[in-house]
N, C-alpha and C positions, 0 to 999 in steps of 0.2 A: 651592523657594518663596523669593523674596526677602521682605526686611524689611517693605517697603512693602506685598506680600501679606499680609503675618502681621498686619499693622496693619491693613487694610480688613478683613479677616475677625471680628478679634474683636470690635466691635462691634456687628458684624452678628449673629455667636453670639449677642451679650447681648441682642440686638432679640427672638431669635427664641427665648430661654426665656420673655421676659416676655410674648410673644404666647401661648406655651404655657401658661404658668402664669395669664393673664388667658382664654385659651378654657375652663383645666379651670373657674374661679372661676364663668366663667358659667354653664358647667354645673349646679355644684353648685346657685346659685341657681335655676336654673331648677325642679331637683329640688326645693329647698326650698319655692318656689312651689308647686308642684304637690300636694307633701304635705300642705303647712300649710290650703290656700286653698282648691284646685279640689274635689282628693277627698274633706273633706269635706262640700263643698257638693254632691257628685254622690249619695254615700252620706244623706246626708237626704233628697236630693229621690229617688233611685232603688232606696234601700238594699244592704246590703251584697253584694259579689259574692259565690258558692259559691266556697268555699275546699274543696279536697283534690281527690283525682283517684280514679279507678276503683275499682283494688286495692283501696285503703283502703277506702274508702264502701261497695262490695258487701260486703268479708269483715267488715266492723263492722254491719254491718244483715242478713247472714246470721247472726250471733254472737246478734242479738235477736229474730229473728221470731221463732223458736219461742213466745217468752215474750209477744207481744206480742199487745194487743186487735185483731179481726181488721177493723175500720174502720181502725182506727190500722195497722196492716201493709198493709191494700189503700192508703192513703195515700203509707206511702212508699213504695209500689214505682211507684208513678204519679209520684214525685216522679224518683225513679233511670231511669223508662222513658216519659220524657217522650215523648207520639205515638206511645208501640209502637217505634220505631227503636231498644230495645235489647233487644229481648223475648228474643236468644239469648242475648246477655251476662247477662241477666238470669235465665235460667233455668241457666244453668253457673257461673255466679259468687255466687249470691242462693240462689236453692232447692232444687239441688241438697245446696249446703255445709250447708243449714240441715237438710236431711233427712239427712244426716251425724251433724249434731250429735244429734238426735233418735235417732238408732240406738246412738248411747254414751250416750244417758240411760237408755235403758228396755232392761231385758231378755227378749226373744222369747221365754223360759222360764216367764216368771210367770205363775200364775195369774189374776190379774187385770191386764186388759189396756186397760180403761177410758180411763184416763189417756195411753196411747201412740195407740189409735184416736181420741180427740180429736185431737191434738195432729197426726196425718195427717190429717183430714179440715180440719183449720185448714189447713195447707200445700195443698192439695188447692185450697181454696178461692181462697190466695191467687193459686196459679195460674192458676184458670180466671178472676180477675177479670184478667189480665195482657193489656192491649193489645198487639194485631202487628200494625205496621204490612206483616207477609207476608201479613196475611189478604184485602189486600183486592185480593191476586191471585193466587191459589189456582190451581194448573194443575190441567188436567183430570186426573183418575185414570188414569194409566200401568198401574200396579201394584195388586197385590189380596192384601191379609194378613189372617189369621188372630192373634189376640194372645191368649193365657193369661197368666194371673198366677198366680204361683207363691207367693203369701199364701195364710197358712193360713186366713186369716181377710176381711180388707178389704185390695187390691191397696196398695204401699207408694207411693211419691210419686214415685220413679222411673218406674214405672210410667203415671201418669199425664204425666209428662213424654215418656218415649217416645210414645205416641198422641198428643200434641200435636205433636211433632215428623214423625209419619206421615201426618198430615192436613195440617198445613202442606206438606209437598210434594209435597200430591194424591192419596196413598194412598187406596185401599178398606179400611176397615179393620173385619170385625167381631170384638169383644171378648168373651171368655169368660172366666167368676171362675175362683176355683183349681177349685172343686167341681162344674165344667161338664163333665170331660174326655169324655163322652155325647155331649154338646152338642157339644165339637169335632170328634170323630170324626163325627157327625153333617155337618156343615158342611163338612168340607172333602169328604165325598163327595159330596155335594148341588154345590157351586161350586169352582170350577178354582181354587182362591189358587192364586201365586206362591211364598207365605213363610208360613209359618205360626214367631209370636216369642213363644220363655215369655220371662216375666220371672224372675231369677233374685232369689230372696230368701237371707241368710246364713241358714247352717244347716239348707238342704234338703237332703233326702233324696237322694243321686244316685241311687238305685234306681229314683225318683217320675218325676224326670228322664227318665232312662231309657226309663220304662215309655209317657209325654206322648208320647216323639219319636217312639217305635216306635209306638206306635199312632194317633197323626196319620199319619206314613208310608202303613200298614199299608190305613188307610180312606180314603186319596186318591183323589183320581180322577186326579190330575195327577202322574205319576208321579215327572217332577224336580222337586216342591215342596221348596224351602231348609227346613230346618229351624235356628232360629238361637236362640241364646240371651243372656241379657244384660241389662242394664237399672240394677245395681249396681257402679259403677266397683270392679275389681280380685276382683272373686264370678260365678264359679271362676277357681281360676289355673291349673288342670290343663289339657290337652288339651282344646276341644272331643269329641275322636271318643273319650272315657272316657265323657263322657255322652251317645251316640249322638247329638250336635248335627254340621252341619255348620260352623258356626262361632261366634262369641262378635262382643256387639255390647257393649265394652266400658262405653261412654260412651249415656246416655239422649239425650242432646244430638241424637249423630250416629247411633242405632240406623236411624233410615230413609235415611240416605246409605251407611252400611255394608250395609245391605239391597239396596238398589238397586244398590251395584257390586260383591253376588258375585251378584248376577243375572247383570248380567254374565259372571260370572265363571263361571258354572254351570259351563261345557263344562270347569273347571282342575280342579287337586287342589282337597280340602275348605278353606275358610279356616281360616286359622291366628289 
């Protein structure tokens, strides 16, 4: 590079920091503008934008429903499930975790049980106020189940989330309390189900278990009806085939997708 290049260059450099340093300036102005002026003329006339995101908002409003007036909880779940377009998030993120929280409050053991069966049939409720926008195209009924609930008492909230998840994707589904097992045996000889699903609650009896599958089985008319179990993320961790199930429907969520693909699955080994 000659002299006379070094010389037409650096001026040129000092042109094009000050170009630099007068684009970031207008920048900032622009920002400044925007902050000072626009926004908050937008935020009075429009008010303020929803601040946070998902994660947050569901696991801090599952932290409260339990405790919360049941207008005031069917509110915000309407506020979180704007149109039904979040009704699964909503039920795996929101009502499930809260029906969590409810199971490390209250002990299955007490004798008085008052306080725990409210406190399900509030979650229970909040549920079925829960807009989907899946309802309002419901496929025709594929599949045909059978559902017990394995409560001693009133079915838990899992429970009810499963049958809402069976029906949203067209299931047949008739329901039986824990104290029907007559009634099922009756029913599944009566109609061909597919599937016959306990719900599984913490701290039952595997013998109970046990005794439900074998004798749904036993009184079928359908000889390959699935026998499955589940409804309580992580309840049992043992082998399905300990408690004569053919498989475990880990998650409420997905119990009628997991249903439907060991249909499928019939002709394989049992699910694992």
């Amino acid at each position: 590079m000659s002299p006379l290049d070094g010389q037409g260059r650096a001026p040129n450099a000092a042109a094009d920091r000050k170009a630099i340093l007068a684009a970031t300036r207008r920048a900032a102005l622009v920002r400044d503008v925007a902050v000072n002026m626009i926004v908050p003329v937008l935020v009075d006339r429009f008010g303020a934008p929803p601040v946070g995101n998902w994660r947050r908002d569901s696991a801090a409003l599952a932290k409260r429903l339990p405790d919360m007036g049941l207008s005031e909880a069917i509110g915000e779940l309407r506020h979180i499930n704007p149109g039904g377009q979040m009704f699964r998030p909503t039920c795996r993120d929101v009502i499930l975790p809260a029906a969590r929280v409810l199971r490390r409050r209250y002990d299955p053991a007490a004798f008085d049980q008052s306080d725990r069966l409210h406190s399900v049939w509030h979650l229970r409720m909040c549920l079925l106020s829960l807009d989907d926008a899946g309802d309002r195209g419901v496929p025709a009924a594929l599949h045909t189940a059978l559902t017990l609930s394995g409560a001693p008492v009133v079915p838990g909230v899992e429970h009810a989330v499963a049958l809402r998840f069976f029906g949203r994707a067209g299931w047949a589904v008739q329901d039986c309390g824990s104290d029907h097992a007559e009634e099922a045996c009756d029913s599944v000889h009566d109609q061909d189900y597919d599937v016959a699903w306990i719900s599984l609650e913490p701290g039952m009896d595997p013998r109970t278990v046990r005794a439900r599958a074998r004798g749904v089985r036993r009184a079928s008319r359908n000889a390959r009806i699935l026998v499955l179990g589940g409804g309580v993320m992580g309840v049992p961790a043992e082998d399905p085939r300990m408690l004569d199930l053919d498989g475990f429907t880990p998650d409420a969520v997905q119990a009628a997708a997991i249903a439907e693909a060991a249909l499928i699955r019939l002709g394989s080994p049992a699910l694992a």
